[in-house]
PyMOL Python script that loads the backbone (N, CA, C, O; Angstrom):
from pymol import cmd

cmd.read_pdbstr("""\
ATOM      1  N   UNK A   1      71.892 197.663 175.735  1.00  0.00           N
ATOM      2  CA  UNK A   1      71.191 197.850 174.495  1.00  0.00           C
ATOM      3  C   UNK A   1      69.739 197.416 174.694  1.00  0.00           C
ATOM      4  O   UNK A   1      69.461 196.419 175.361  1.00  0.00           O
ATOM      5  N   UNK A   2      68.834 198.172 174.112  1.00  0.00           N
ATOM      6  CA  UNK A   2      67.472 197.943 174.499  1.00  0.00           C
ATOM      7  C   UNK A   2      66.932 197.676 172.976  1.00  0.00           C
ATOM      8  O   UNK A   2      67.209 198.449 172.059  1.00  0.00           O
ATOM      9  N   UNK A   3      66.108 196.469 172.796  1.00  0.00           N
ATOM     10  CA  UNK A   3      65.981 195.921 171.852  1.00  0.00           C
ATOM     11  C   UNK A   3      64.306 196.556 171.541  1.00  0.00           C
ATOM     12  O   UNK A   3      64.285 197.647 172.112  1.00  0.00           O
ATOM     13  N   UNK A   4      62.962 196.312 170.890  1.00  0.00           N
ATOM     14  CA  UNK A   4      61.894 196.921 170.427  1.00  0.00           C
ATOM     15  C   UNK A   4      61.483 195.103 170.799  1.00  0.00           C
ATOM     16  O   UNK A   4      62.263 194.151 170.824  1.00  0.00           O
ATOM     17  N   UNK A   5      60.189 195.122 171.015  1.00  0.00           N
ATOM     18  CA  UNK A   5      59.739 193.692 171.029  1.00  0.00           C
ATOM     19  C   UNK A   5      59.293 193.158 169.632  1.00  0.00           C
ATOM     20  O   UNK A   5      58.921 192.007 169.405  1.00  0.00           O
ATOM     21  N   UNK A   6      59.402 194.297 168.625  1.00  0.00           N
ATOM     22  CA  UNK A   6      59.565 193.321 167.366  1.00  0.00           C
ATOM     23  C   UNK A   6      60.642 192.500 167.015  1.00  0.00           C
ATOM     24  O   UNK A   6      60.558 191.356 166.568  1.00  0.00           O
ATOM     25  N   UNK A   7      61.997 193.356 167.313  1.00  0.00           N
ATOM     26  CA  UNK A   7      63.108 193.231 167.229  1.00  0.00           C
ATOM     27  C   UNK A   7      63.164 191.527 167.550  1.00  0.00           C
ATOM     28  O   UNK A   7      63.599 190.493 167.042  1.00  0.00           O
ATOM     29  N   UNK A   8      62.531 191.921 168.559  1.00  0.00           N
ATOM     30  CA  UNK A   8      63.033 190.702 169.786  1.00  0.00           C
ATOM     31  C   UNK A   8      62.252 189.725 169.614  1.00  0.00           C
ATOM     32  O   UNK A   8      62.243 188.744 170.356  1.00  0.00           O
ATOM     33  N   UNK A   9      61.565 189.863 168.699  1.00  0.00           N
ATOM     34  CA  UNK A   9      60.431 188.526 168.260  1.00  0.00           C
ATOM     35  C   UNK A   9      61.109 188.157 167.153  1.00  0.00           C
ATOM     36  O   UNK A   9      61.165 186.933 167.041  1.00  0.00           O
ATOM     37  N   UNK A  10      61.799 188.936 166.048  1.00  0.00           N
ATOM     38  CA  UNK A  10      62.247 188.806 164.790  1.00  0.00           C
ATOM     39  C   UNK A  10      63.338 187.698 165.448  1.00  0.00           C
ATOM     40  O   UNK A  10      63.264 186.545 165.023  1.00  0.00           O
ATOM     41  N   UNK A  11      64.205 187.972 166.329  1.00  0.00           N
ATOM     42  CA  UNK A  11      65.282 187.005 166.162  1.00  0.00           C
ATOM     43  C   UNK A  11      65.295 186.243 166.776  1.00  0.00           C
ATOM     44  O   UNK A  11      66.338 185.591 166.802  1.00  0.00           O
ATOM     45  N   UNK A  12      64.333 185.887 167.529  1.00  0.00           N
ATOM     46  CA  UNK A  12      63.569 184.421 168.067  1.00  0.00           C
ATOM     47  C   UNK A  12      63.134 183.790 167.069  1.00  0.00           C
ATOM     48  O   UNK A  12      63.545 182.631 167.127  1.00  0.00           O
ATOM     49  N   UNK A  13      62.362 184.015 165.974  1.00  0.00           N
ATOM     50  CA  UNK A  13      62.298 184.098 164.857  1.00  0.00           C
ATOM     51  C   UNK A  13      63.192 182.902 164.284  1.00  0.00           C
ATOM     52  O   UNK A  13      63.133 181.672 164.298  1.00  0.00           O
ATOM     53  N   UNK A  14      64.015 183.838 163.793  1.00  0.00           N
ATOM     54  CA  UNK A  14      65.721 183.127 163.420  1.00  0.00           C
ATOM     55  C   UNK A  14      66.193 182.669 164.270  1.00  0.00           C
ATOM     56  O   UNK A  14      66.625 181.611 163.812  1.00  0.00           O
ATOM     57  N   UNK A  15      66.428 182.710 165.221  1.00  0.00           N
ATOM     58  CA  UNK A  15      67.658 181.373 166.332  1.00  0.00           C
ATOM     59  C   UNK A  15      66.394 180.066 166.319  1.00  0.00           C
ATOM     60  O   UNK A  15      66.943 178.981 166.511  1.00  0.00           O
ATOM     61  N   UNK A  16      64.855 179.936 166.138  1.00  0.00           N
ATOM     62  CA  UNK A  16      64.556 179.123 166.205  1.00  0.00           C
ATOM     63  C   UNK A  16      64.874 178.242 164.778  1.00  0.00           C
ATOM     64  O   UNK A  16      65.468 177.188 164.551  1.00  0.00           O
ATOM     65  N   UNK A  17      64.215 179.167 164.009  1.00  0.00           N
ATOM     66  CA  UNK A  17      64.473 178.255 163.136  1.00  0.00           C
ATOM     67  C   UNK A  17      66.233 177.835 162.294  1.00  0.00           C
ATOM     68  O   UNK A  17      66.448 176.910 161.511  1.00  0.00           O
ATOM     69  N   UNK A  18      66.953 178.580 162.663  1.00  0.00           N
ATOM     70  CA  UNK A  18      68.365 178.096 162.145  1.00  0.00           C
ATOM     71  C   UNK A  18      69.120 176.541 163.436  1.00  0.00           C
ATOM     72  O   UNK A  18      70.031 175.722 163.317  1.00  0.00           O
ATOM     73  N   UNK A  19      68.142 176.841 164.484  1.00  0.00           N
ATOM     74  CA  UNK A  19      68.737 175.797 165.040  1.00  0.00           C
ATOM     75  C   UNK A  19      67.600 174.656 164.372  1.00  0.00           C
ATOM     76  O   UNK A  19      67.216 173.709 165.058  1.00  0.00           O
ATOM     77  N   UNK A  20      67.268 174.802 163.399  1.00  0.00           N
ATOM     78  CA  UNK A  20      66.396 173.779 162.993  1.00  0.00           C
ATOM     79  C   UNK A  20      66.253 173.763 161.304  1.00  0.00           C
ATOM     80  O   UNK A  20      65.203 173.479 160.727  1.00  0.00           O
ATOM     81  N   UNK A  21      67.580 174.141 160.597  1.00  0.00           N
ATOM     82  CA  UNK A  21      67.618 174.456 159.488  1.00  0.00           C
ATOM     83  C   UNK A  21      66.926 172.874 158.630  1.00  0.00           C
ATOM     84  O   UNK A  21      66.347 173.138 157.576  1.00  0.00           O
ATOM     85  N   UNK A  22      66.955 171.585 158.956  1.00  0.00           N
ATOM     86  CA  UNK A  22      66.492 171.033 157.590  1.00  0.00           C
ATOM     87  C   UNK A  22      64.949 170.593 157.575  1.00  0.00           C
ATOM     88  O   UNK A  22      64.484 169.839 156.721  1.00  0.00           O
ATOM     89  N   UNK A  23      64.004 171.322 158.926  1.00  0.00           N
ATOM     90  CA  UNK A  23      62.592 171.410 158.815  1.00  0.00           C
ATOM     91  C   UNK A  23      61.664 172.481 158.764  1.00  0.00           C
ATOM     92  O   UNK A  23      61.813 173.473 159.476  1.00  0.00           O
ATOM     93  N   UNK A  24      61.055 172.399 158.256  1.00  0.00           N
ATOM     94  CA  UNK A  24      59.956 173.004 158.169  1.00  0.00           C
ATOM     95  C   UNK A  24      59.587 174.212 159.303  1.00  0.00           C
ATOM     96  O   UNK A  24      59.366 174.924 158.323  1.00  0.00           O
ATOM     97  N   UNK A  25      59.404 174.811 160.073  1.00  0.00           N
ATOM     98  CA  UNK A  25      59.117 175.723 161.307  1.00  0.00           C
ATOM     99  C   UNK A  25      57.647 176.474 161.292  1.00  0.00           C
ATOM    100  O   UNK A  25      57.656 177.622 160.849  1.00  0.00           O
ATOM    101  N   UNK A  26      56.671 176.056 161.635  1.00  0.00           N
ATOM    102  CA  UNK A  26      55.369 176.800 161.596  1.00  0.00           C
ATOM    103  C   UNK A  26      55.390 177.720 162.667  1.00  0.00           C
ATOM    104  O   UNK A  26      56.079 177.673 163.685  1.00  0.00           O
ATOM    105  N   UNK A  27      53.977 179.150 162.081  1.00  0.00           N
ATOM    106  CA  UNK A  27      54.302 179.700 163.176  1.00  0.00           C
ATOM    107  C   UNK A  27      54.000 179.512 164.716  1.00  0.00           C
ATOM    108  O   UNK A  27      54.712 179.866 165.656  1.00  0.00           O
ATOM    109  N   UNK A  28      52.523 178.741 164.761  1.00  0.00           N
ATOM    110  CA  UNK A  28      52.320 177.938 165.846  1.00  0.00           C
ATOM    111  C   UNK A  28      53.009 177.559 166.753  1.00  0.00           C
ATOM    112  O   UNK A  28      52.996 177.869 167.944  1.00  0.00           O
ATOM    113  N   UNK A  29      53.867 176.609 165.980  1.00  0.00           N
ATOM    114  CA  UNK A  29      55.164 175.829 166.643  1.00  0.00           C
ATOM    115  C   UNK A  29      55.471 176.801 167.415  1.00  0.00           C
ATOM    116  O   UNK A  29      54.911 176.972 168.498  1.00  0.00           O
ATOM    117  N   UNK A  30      56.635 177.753 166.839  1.00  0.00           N
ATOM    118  CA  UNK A  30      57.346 179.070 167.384  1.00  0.00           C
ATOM    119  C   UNK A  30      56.669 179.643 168.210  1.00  0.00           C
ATOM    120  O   UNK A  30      57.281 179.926 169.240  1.00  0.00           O
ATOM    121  N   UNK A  31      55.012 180.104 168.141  1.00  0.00           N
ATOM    122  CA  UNK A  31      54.491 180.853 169.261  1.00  0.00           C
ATOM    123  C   UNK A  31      54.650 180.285 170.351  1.00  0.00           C
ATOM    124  O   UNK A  31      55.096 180.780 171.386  1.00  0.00           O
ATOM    125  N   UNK A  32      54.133 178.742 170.082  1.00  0.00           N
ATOM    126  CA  UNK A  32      54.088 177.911 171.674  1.00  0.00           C
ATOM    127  C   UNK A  32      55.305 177.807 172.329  1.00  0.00           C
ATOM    128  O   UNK A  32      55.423 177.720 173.551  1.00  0.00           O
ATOM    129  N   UNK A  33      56.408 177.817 171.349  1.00  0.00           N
ATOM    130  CA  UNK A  33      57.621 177.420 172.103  1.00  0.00           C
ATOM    131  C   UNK A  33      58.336 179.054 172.739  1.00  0.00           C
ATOM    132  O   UNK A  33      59.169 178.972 173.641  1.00  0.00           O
ATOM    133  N   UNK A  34      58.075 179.983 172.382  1.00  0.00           N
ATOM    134  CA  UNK A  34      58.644 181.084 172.742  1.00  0.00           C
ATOM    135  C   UNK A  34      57.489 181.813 173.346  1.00  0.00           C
ATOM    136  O   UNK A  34      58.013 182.669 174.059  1.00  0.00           O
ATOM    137  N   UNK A  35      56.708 181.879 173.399  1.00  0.00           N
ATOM    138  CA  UNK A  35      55.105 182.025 174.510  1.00  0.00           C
ATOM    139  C   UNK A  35      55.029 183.386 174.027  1.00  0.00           C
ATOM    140  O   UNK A  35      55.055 184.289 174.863  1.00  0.00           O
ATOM    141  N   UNK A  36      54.912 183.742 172.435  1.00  0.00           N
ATOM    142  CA  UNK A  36      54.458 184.652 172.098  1.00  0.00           C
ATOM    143  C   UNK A  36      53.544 184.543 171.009  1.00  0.00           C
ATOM    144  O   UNK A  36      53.675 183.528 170.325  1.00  0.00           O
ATOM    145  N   UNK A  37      52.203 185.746 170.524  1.00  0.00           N
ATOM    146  CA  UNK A  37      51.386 185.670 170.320  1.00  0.00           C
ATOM    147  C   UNK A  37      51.645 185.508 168.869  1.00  0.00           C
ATOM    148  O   UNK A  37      52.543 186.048 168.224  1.00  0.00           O
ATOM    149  N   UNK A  38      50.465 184.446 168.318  1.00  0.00           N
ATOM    150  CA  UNK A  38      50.435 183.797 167.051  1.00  0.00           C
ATOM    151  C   UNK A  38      50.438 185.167 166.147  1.00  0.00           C
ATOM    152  O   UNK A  38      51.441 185.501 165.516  1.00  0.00           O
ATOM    153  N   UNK A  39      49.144 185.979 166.144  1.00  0.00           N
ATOM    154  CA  UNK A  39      48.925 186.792 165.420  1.00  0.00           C
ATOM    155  C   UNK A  39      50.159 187.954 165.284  1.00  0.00           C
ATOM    156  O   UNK A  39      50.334 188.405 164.152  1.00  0.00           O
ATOM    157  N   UNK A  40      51.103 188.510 166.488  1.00  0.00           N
ATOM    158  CA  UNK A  40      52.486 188.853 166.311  1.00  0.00           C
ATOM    159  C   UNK A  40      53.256 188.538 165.201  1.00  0.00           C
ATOM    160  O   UNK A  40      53.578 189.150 164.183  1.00  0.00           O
ATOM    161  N   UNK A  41      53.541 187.070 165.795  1.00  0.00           N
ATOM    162  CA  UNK A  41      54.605 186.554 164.817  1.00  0.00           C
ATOM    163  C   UNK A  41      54.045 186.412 163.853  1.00  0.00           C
ATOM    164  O   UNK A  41      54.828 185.742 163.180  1.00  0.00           O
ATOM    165  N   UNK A  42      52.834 186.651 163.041  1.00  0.00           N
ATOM    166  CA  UNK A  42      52.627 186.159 161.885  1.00  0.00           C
ATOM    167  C   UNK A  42      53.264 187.386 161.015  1.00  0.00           C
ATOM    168  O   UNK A  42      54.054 187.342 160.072  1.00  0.00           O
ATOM    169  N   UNK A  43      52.757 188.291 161.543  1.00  0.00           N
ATOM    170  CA  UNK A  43      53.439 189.942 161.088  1.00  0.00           C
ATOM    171  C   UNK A  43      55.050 189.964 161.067  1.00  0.00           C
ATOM    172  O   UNK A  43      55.706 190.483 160.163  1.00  0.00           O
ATOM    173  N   UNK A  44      55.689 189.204 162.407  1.00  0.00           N
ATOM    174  CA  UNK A  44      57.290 189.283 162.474  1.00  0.00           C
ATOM    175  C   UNK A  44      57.752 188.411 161.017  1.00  0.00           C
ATOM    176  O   UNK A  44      58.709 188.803 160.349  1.00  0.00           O
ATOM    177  N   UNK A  45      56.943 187.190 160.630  1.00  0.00           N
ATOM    178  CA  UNK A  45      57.406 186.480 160.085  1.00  0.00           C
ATOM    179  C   UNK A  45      57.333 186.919 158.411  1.00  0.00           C
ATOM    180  O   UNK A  45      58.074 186.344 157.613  1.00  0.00           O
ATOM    181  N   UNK A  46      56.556 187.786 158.044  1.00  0.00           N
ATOM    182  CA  UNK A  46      56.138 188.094 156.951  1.00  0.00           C
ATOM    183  C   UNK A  46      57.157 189.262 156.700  1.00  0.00           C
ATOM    184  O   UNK A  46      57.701 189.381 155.602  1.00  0.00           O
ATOM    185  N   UNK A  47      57.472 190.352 158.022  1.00  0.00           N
ATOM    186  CA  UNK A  47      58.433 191.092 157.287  1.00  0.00           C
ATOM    187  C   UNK A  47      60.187 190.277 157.569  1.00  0.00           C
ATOM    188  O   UNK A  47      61.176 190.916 157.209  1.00  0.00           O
ATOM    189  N   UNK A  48      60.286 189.450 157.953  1.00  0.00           N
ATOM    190  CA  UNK A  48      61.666 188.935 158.118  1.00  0.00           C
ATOM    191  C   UNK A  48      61.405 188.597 156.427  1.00  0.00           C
ATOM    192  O   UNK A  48      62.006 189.218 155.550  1.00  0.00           O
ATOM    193  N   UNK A  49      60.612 187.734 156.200  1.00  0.00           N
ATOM    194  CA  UNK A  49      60.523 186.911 154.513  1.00  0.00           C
ATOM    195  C   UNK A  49      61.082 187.893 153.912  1.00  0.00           C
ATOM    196  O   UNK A  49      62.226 187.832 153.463  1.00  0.00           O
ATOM    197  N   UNK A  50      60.070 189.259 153.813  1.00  0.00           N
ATOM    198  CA  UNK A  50      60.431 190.456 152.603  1.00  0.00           C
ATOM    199  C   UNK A  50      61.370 191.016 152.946  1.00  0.00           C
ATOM    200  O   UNK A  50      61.361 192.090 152.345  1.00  0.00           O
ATOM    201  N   UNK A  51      62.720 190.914 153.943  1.00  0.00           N
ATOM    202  CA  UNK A  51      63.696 191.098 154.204  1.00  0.00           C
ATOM    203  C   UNK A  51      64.301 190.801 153.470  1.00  0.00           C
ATOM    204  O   UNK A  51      64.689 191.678 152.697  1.00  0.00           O
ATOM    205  N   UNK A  52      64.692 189.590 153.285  1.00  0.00           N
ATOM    206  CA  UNK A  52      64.950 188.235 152.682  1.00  0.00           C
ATOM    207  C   UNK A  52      66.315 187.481 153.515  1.00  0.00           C
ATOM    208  O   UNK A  52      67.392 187.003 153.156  1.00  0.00           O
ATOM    209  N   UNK A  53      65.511 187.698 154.981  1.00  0.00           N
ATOM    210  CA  UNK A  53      66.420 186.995 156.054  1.00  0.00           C
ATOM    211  C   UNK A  53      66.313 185.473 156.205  1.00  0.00           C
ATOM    212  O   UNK A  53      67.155 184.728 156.707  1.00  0.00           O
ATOM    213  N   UNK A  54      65.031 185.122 155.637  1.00  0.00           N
ATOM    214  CA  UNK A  54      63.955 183.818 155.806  1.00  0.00           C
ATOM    215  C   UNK A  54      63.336 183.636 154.555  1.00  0.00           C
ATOM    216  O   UNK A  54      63.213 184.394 153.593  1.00  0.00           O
ATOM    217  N   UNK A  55      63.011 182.601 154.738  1.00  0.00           N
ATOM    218  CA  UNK A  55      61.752 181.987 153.766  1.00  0.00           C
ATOM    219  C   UNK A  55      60.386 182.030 154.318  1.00  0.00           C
ATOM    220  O   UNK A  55      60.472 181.437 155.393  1.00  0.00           O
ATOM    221  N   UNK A  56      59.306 182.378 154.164  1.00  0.00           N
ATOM    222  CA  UNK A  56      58.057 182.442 154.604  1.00  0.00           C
ATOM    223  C   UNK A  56      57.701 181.956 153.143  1.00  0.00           C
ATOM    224  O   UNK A  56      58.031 182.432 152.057  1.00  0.00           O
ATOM    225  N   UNK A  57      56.680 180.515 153.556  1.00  0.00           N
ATOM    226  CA  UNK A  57      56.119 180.208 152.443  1.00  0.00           C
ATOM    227  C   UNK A  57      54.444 179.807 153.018  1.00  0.00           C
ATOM    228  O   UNK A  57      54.194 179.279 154.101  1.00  0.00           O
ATOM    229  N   UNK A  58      53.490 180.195 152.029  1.00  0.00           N
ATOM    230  CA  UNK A  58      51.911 179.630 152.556  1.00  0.00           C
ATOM    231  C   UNK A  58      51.812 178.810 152.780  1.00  0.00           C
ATOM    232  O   UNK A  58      52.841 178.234 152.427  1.00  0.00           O
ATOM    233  N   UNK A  59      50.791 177.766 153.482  1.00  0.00           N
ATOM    234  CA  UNK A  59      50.633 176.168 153.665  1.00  0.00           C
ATOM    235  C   UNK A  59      49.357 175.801 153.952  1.00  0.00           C
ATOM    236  O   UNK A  59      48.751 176.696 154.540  1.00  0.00           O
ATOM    237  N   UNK A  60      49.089 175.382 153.868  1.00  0.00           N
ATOM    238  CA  UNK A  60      47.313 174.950 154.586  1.00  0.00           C
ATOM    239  C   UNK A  60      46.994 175.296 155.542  1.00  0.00           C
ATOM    240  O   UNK A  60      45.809 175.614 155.634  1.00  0.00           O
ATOM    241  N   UNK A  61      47.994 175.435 156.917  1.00  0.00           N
ATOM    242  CA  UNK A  61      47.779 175.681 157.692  1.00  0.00           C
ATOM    243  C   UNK A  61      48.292 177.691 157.874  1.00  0.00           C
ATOM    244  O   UNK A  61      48.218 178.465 158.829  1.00  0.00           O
ATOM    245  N   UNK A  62      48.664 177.816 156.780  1.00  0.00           N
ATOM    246  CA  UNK A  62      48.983 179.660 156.887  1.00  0.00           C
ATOM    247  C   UNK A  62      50.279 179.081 156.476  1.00  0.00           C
ATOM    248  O   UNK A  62      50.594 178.038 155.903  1.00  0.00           O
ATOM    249  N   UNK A  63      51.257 180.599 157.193  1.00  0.00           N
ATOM    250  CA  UNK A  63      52.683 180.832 156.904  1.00  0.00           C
ATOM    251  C   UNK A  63      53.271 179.721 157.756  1.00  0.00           C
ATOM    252  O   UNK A  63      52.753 179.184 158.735  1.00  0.00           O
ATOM    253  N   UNK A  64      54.752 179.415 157.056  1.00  0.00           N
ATOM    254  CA  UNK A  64      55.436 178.550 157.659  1.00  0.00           C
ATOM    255  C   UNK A  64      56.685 179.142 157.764  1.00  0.00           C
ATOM    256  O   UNK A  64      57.607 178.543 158.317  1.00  0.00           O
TER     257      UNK A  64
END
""", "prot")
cmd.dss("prot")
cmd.show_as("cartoon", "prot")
cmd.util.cbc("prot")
cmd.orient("prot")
């Protein structure tokens, strides 16, 4: 099965943050730890939210 690299960012996405369900997850965090690009995931993370797979909420520092 051949996945799309959105795909494949989306559920990096989610396995990060469900293995980390009672904090917070920025996207920063996630870029550095999965060595993909901030500005990407900011897009992965915004349509997972309007999915409504996730929570994406604003913060001072952007999306979280």
């Amino acid at each position: 099965m051949h996945l799309t690299r959105y795909t494949d960012y989306a559920l990096r996405v989610l396995i990060y943050h469900a293995a980390r369900p009672q904090t917070l997850c920025s996207i920063g965090e996630i870029s550095k730890a999965c060595g993909v690009s901030y500005n990407h995931l900011t897009n992965v993370v915004h349509e997972v939210g309007n999915a409504g797979c996730g929570s994406a909420a604003r913060r001072r520092g952007g999306l979280t």
